[in-house]
VOGU-3710 file (C-alpha; in Angstrom, 3 decimals, decimal comma):
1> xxxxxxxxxx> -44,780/-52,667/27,202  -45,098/-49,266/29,579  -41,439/-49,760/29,671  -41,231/-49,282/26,207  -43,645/-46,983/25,792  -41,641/-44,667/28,316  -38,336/-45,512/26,806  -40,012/-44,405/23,689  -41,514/-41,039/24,895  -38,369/-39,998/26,453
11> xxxxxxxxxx> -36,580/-40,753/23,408  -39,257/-38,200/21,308  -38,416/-36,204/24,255  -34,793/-36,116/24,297  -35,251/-35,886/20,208  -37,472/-32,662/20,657  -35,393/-31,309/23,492  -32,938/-31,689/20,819  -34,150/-30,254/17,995  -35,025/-27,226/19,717
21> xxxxxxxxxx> -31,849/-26,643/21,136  -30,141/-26,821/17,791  -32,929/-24,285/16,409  -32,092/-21,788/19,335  -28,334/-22,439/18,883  -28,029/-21,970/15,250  -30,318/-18,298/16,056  -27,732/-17,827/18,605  -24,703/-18,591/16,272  -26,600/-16,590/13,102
31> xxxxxxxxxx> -27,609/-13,571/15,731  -23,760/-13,631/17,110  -22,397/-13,662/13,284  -24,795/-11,031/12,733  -23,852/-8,822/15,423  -19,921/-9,620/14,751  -20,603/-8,288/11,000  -21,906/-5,438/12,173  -19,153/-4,891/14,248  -16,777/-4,714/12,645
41> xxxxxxxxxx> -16,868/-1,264/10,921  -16,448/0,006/14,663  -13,646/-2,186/15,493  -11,562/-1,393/12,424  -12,226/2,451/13,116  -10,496/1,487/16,438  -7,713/-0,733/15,601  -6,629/2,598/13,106  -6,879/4,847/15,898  -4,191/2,626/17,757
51> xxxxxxxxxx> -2,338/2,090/14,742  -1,912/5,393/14,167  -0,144/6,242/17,179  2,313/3,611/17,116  0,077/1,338/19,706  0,499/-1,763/17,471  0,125/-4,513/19,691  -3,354/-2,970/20,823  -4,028/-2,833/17,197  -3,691/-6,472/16,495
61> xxxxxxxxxx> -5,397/-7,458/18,812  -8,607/-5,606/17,282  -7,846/-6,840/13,624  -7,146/-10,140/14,947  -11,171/-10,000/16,346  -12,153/-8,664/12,968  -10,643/-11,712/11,084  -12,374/-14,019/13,293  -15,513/-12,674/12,049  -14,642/-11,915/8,598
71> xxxxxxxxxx> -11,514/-14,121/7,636  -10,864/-13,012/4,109  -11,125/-9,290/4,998  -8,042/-7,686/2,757  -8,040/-4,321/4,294  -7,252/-5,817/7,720  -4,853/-8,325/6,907  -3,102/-5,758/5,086  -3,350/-3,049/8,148  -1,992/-6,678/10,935
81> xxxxxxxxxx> 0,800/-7,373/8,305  2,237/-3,111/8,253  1,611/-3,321/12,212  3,703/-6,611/12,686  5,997/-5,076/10,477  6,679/-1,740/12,426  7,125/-4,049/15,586  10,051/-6,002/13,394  8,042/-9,719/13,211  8,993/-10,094/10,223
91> xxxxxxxxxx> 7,927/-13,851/9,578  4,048/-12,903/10,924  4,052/-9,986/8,770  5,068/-11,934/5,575  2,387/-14,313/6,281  0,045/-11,745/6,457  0,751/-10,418/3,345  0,635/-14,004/1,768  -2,343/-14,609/2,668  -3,623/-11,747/0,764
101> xxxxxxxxxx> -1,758/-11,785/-2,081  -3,005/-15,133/-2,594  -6,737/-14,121/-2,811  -5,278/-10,940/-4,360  -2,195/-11,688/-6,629  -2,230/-7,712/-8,049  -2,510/-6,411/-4,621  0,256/-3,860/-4,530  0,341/-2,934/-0,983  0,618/-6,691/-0,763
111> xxxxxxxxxx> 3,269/-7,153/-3,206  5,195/-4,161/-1,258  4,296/-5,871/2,028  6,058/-9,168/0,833  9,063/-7,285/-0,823  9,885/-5,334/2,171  9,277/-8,793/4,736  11,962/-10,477/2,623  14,453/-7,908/2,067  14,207/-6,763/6,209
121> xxxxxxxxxx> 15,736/-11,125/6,289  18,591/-9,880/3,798  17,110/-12,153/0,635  16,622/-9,656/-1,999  16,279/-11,331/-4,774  12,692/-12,585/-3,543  11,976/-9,077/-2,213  13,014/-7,735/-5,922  10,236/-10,035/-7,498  8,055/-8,833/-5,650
131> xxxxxxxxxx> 8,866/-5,550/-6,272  9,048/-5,810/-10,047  5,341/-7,471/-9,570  4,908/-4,448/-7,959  6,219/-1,832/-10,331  4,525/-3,219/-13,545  1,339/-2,806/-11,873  1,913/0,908/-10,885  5,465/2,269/-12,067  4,260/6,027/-11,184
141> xxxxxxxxxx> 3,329/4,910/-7,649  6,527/7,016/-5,565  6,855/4,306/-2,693  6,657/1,074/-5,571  9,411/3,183/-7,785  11,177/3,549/-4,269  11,877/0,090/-3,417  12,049/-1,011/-6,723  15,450/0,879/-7,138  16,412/0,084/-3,725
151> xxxxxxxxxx> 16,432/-3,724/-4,631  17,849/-3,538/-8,196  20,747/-1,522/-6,389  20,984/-3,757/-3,515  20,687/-7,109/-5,017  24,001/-6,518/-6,579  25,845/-5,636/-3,550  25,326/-8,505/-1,140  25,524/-11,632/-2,460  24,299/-14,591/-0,414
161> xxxxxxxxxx> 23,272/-17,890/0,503  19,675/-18,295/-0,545  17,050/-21,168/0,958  15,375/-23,708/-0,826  12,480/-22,441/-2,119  9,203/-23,928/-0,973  7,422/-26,362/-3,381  3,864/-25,199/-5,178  0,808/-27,239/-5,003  -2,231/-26,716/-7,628
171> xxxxxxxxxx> -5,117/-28,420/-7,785  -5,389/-30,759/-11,476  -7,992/-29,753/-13,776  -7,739/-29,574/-17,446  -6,336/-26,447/-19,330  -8,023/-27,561/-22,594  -11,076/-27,878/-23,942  -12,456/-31,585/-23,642  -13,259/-33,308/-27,172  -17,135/-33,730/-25,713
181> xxxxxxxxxx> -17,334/-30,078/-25,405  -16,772/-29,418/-29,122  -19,435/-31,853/-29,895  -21,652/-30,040/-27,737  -20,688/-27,094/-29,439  -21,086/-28,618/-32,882  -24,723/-29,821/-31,780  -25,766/-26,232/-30,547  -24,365/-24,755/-33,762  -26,666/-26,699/-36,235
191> xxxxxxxxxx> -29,547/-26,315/-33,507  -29,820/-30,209/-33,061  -29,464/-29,394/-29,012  -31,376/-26,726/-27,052  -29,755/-24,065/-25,263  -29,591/-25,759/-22,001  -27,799/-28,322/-23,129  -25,238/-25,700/-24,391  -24,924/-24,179/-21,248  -24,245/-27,202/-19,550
201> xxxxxxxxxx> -21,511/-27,783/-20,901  -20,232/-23,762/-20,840  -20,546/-24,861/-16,571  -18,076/-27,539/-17,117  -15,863/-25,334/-18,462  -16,575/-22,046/-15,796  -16,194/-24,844/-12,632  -12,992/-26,671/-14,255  -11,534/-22,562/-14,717  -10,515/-22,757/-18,196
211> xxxxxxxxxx> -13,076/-19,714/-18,520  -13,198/-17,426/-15,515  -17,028/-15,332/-15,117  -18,280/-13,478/-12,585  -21,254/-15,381/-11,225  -25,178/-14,096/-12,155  -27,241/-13,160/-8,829  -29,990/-14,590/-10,792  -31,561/-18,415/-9,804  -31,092/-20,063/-13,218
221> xxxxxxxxxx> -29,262/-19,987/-16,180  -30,742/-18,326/-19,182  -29,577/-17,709/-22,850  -30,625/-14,005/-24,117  -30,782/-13,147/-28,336  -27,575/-14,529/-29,795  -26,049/-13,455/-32,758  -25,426/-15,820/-35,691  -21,817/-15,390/-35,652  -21,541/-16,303/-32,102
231> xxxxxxxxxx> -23,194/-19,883/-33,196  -20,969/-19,638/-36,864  -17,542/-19,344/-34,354  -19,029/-22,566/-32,116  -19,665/-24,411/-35,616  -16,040/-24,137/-37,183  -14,479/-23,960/-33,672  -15,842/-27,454/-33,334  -14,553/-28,776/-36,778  -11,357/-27,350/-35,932
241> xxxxxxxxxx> -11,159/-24,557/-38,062  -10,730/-22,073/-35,205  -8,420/-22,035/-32,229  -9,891/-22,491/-28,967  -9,292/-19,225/-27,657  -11,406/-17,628/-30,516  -14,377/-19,638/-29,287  -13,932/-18,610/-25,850  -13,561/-15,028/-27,137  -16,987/-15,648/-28,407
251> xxxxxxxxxx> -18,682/-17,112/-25,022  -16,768/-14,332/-23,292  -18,732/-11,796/-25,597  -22,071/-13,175/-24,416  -21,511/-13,171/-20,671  -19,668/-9,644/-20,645  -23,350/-8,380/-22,457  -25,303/-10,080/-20,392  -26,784/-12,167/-23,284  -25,878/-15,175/-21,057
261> xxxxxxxxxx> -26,196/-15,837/-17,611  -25,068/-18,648/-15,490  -25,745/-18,817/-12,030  -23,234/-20,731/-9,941  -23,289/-20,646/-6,392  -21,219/-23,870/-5,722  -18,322/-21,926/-6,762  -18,703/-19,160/-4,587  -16,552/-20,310/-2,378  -13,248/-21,922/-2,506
271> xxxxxxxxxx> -13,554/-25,816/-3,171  -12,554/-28,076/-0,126  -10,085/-29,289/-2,430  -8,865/-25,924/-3,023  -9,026/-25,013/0,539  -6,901/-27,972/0,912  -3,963/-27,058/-1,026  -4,180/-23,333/0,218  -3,607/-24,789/3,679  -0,792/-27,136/2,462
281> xxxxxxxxxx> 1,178/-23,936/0,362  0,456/-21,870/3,193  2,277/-24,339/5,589  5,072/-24,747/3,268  5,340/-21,106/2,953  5,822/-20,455/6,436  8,458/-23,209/6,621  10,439/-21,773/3,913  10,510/-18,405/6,307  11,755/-20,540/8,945
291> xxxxxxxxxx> 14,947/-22,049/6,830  15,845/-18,014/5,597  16,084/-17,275/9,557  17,748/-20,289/10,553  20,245/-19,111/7,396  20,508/-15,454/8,487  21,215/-16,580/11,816  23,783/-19,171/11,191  25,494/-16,360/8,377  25,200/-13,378/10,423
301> xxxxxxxxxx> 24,057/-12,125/7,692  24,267/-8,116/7,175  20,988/-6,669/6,021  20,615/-3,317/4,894  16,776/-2,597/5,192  14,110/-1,767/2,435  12,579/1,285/4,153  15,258/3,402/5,609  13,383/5,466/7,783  14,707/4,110/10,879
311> xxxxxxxxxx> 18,490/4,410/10,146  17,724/7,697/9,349  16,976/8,880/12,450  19,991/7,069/14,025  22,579/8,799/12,010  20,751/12,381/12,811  20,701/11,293/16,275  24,846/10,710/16,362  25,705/14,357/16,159  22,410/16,136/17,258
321> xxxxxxxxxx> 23,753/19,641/17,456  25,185/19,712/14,075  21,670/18,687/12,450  19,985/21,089/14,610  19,682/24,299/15,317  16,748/24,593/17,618  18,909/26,462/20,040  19,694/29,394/17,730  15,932/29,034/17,192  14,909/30,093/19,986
331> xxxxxxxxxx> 17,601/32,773/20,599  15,822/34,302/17,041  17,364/36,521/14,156  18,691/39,425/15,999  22,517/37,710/15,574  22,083/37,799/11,735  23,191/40,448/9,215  20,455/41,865/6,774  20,586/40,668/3,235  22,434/43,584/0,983
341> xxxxxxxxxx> 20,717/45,032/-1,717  21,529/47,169/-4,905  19,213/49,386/-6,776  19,693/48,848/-10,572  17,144/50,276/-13,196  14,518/51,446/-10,241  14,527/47,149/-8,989  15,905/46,349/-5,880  18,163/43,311/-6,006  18,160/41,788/-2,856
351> xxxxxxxxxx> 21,254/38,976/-2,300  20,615/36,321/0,475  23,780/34,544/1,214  22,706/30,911/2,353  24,502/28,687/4,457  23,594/25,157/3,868  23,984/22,584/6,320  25,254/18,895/5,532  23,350/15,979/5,567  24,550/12,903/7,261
361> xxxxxxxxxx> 26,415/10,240/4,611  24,783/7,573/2,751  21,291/8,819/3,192  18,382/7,652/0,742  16,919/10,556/-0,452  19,184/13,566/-1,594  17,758/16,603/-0,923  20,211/19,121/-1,495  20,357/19,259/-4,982  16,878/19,755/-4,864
371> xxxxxxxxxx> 17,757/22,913/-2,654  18,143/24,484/-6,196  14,684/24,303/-7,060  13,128/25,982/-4,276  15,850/28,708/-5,142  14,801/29,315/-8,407  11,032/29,360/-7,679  11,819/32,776/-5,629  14,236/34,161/-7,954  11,708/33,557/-10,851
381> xxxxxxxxxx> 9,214/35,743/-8,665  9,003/39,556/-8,850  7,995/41,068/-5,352  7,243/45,589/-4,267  8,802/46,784/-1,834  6,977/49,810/0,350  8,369/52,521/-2,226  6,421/51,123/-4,861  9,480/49,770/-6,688  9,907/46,003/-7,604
391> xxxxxxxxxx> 12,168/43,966/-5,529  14,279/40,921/-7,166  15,994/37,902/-5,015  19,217/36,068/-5,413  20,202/33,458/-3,129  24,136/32,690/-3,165  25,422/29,601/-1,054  28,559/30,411/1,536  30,288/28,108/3,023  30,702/30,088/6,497
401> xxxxxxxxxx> 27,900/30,632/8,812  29,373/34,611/10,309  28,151/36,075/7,059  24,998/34,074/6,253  21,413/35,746/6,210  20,223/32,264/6,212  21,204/28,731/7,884  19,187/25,927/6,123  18,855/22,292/7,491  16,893/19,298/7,461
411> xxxxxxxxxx> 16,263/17,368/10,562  14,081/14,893/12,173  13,599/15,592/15,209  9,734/16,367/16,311  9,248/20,200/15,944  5,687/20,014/17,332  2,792/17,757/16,390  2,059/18,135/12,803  4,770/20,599/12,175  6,311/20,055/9,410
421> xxxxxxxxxx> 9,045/23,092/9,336  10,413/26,354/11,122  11,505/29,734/9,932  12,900/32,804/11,420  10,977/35,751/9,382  13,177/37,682/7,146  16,628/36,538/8,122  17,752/33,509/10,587  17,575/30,015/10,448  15,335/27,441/8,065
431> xxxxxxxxxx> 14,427/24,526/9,490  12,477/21,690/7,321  11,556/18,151/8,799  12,748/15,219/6,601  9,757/12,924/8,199  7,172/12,416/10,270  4,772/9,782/12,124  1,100/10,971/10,197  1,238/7,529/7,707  1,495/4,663/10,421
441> xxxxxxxxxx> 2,273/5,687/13,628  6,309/5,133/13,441  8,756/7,575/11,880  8,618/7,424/7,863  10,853/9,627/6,144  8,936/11,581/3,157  9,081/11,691/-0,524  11,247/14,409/-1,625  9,036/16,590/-3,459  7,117/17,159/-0,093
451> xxxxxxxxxx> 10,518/18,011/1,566  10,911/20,618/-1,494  7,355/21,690/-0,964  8,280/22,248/2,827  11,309/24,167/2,184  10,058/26,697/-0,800  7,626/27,174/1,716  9,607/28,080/4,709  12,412/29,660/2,569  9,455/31,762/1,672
461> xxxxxxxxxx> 9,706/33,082/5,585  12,878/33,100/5,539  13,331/36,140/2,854  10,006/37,671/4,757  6,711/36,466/3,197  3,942/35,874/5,523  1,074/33,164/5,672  -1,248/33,426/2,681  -5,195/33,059/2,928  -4,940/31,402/-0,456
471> xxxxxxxxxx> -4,922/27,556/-0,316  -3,412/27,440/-3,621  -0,284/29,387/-2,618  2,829/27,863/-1,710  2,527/30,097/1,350  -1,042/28,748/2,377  -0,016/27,687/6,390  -0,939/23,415/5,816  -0,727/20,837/2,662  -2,897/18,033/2,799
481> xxxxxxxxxx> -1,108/16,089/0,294  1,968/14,935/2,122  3,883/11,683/0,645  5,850/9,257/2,319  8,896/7,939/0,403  8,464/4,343/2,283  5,244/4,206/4,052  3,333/1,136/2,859  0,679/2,888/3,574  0,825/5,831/1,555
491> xxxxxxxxxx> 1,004/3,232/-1,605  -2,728/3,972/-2,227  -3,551/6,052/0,747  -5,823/3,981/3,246  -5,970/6,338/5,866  -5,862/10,083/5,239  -3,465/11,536/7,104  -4,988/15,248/7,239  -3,357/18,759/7,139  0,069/19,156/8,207
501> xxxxx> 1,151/22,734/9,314  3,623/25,154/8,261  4,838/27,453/10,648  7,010/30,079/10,811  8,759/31,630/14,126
//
């Protein structure tokens, strides 16, 4: 008997011993959640700050603490999946931008994300319905319009062998409306059921996701003042009069005013079920990434890549001193004849003769032609001279440098950090960058009307204006609105990327 009195004491013991170390756990666990929450805000503010000078690795490693704590945070998976990307893991990168495309299907940075993973493994017919995803959603968006071309053009060109496609699991629930329902409804229209029973069977219909709602943050559900014709459209939907979709139009109408409310927590979250065959797609996913790399390497397959940035900067790099002229830069204007002029009616006509540098073959973006524009915005302008009398420009393109006021180019070299272009004032050389690191860290080349912005700018040096005070002058010294012609980033700007400067010599 005192044996089994002690055996029993020690096992209240052990049982409160117990219980009070699951109480201080679960604090523990809910004061560690709460303190990772809160963290995170500060940890995503430092992951950028890596990010955005190319430390990607370091960056990861940061968004890969703030999924832990908050695994379906968009923004971050988004921010992991551009970071793997610019460090050429192409399969991790995908995956990220799976993942959030499935909680997310209209997620265009997503969509991008995806279109660019497949076409950097040389399948672009996946990357190009991604892209057309993409562009329905936002066919104005620059970067979307971008890659949407470069796919339609590429798709043609390289024909291929493609990998099975990975198979689709959904979870089974009806797509109609079960017969019990409309008897319900039927019921509820001639008022021989109360409103709850109504609504119990509207549940059946929001769980099963042949209506979609956005859950009530109230306890219970509640019916408000319902107009007749919302119980008429229940009556003949239920004697068949009416399609179903009519009906739903009609419950639709009372949830959008708020006239009925139905609170369901359960389905919150996603369904173990659900979570299930997330997992299993997810899986098969990922193992339809491995068979395209087994296939590209097996094919040697030649892949011409989504966002040229990169290439870019290899062709400027294979004949530096012909894309640049930072030597005659520094030298400064003192070799180059001053534009003539001709006085005609009391104006001065001033003629700038403009040597234009080539561009390297084959590149993306052509902005030469574009040259014209920036042309024709100073010709259109009226200027005085110190005599009082007005002053007129004409730019005229020579082929020869000796008798040039002006050499123009476009490079990509860094000219100094946030520098965006050079100019020699009055006469000399014009210098405009065709890209820059301010979206993500690595080189992106930008859109072109921010390399026409650039030049009419620095062009504006180069026939003698100086800085304006006015920031709505094209000779203001910074733009804040700089665009990226590839930058996922710059899709719907995430991360402001500041002033860039315009400086003249």
């Amino acid at each position: 008997m005192q044996e089994y009195m002690q055996k029993n004491m020690l096992v209240r013991y052990s049982l409160v011993v117990s219980a009070t170390l699951v109480l201080l756990l679960s604090t523990s666990i809910g004061d560690t959640y709460g303190e990772g929450i809160r963290d995170v805000p500060n940890l995503y503010e430092k992951a950028n700050e890596h990010f955005m000078i190319g430390e990607y690795h370091e960056a990861i490693e940061l968004y890969d603490k703030i999924l832990e704590i908050s695994p379906s945070n968009a923004k971050t998976s988004l921010m992991k999946g551009i970071a793997l990307d610019n460090l050429e893991r192409h399969k991790a990168s995908i995956l990220e931008f799976y993942k959030v495309n499935q909680q997310d299907p209209k997620n265009i940075t997503a969509l991008i994300g995806l279109g660019v993973g497949f076409g950097n493994y040389g399948e672009y017919k996946q990357a190009l319905t991604y892209f057309e995803q993409a562009y329905e959603l936002a066919p104005e968006n620059h970067v979307v319009e971008n890659y949407y071309e470069f796919a339609l053009n590429t798709v043609k060109k390289y024909p291929y062998n493609e990998a099975e496609k990975p198979e689709i699991f959904t979870l089974n629930i009806p797509q109609t409306v079960p017969a019990w329902i409309k008897n319900t409804a039927g019921w509820w229209a001639t008022d021989k059921i109360p409103d709850e029973e109504f609504v119990k069977s509207l549940q059946f219909l929001i769980e099963n996701e042949i209506i979609s709602v956005e859950s009530s943050s109230k306890a219970e559900s509640s019916l408000g003042a319902i107009p007749s014709w919302i119980k008429n459209t229940a009556g003949w939907w239920a004697t068949d009069k009416i399609p179903d979709e009519e009906f739903l139009k009609g419950i639709n109408f009372l949830i959008d005013n708020g006239l009925l409310v139905i609170d369901l927590p359960e389905v919150q979250g996603l369904s173990e079920e659900k979570k299930k065959i997330n997992d299993r797609n997810q899986w098969e996913f990922s193992r339809y990434l491995d068979r395209i790399q087994k296939i590209v390497d097996k094919d040697k397959r030649y892949i011409e890549y989504p966002n040229p940035s990169n290439d870019v900067i290899k062709k400027f790099l294979r004949d530096y001193v012909k894309w640049n002229y930072d030597q005659q830069i520094e030298v400064g204007n003192q070799g180059f004849p001053n534009p003539e002029y001709v006085l005609i009616d009391d104006v001065y006509h001033l003629e700038y003769k403009i040597f234009v540098n080539d561009q390297p073959p084959a590149l993306p973006l052509d902005h030469v032609s574009t040259l014209t524009n920036s042309f024709k915005m100073w010709e259109d302008m009226e200027f005085n001279a110190n005599d009082g009398k007005k002053v007129k420009i004409n730019f005229v393109t020579t082929n020869t440098k000796t008798n040039a006021n002006l050499w123009v180019t476009w490079v990509v070299r860094d000219l100094g950090e946030g520098v965006l272009g050079h100019a020699n004032l009055g006469k000399g050389i014009v210098e405009v960058a065709l890209g820059g690191y301010g979206c993500d860290g690595n080189f992106q080349l930008f859109h072109v009307n921010t390399v026409e912005y650039i030049m009419t700018h620095e062009l504006g040096h180069g026939i003698g204006l100086r800085h304006s005070e006015d920031p709505n002058s094209i000779m203001y010294p910074s733009m804040k609105n700089t665009q990226y012609a590839y930058c996922m980033l710059d899709v719907d700007k995430k991360i402001n990327t500041g002033s860039i400067v315009l400086k003249k010599d």
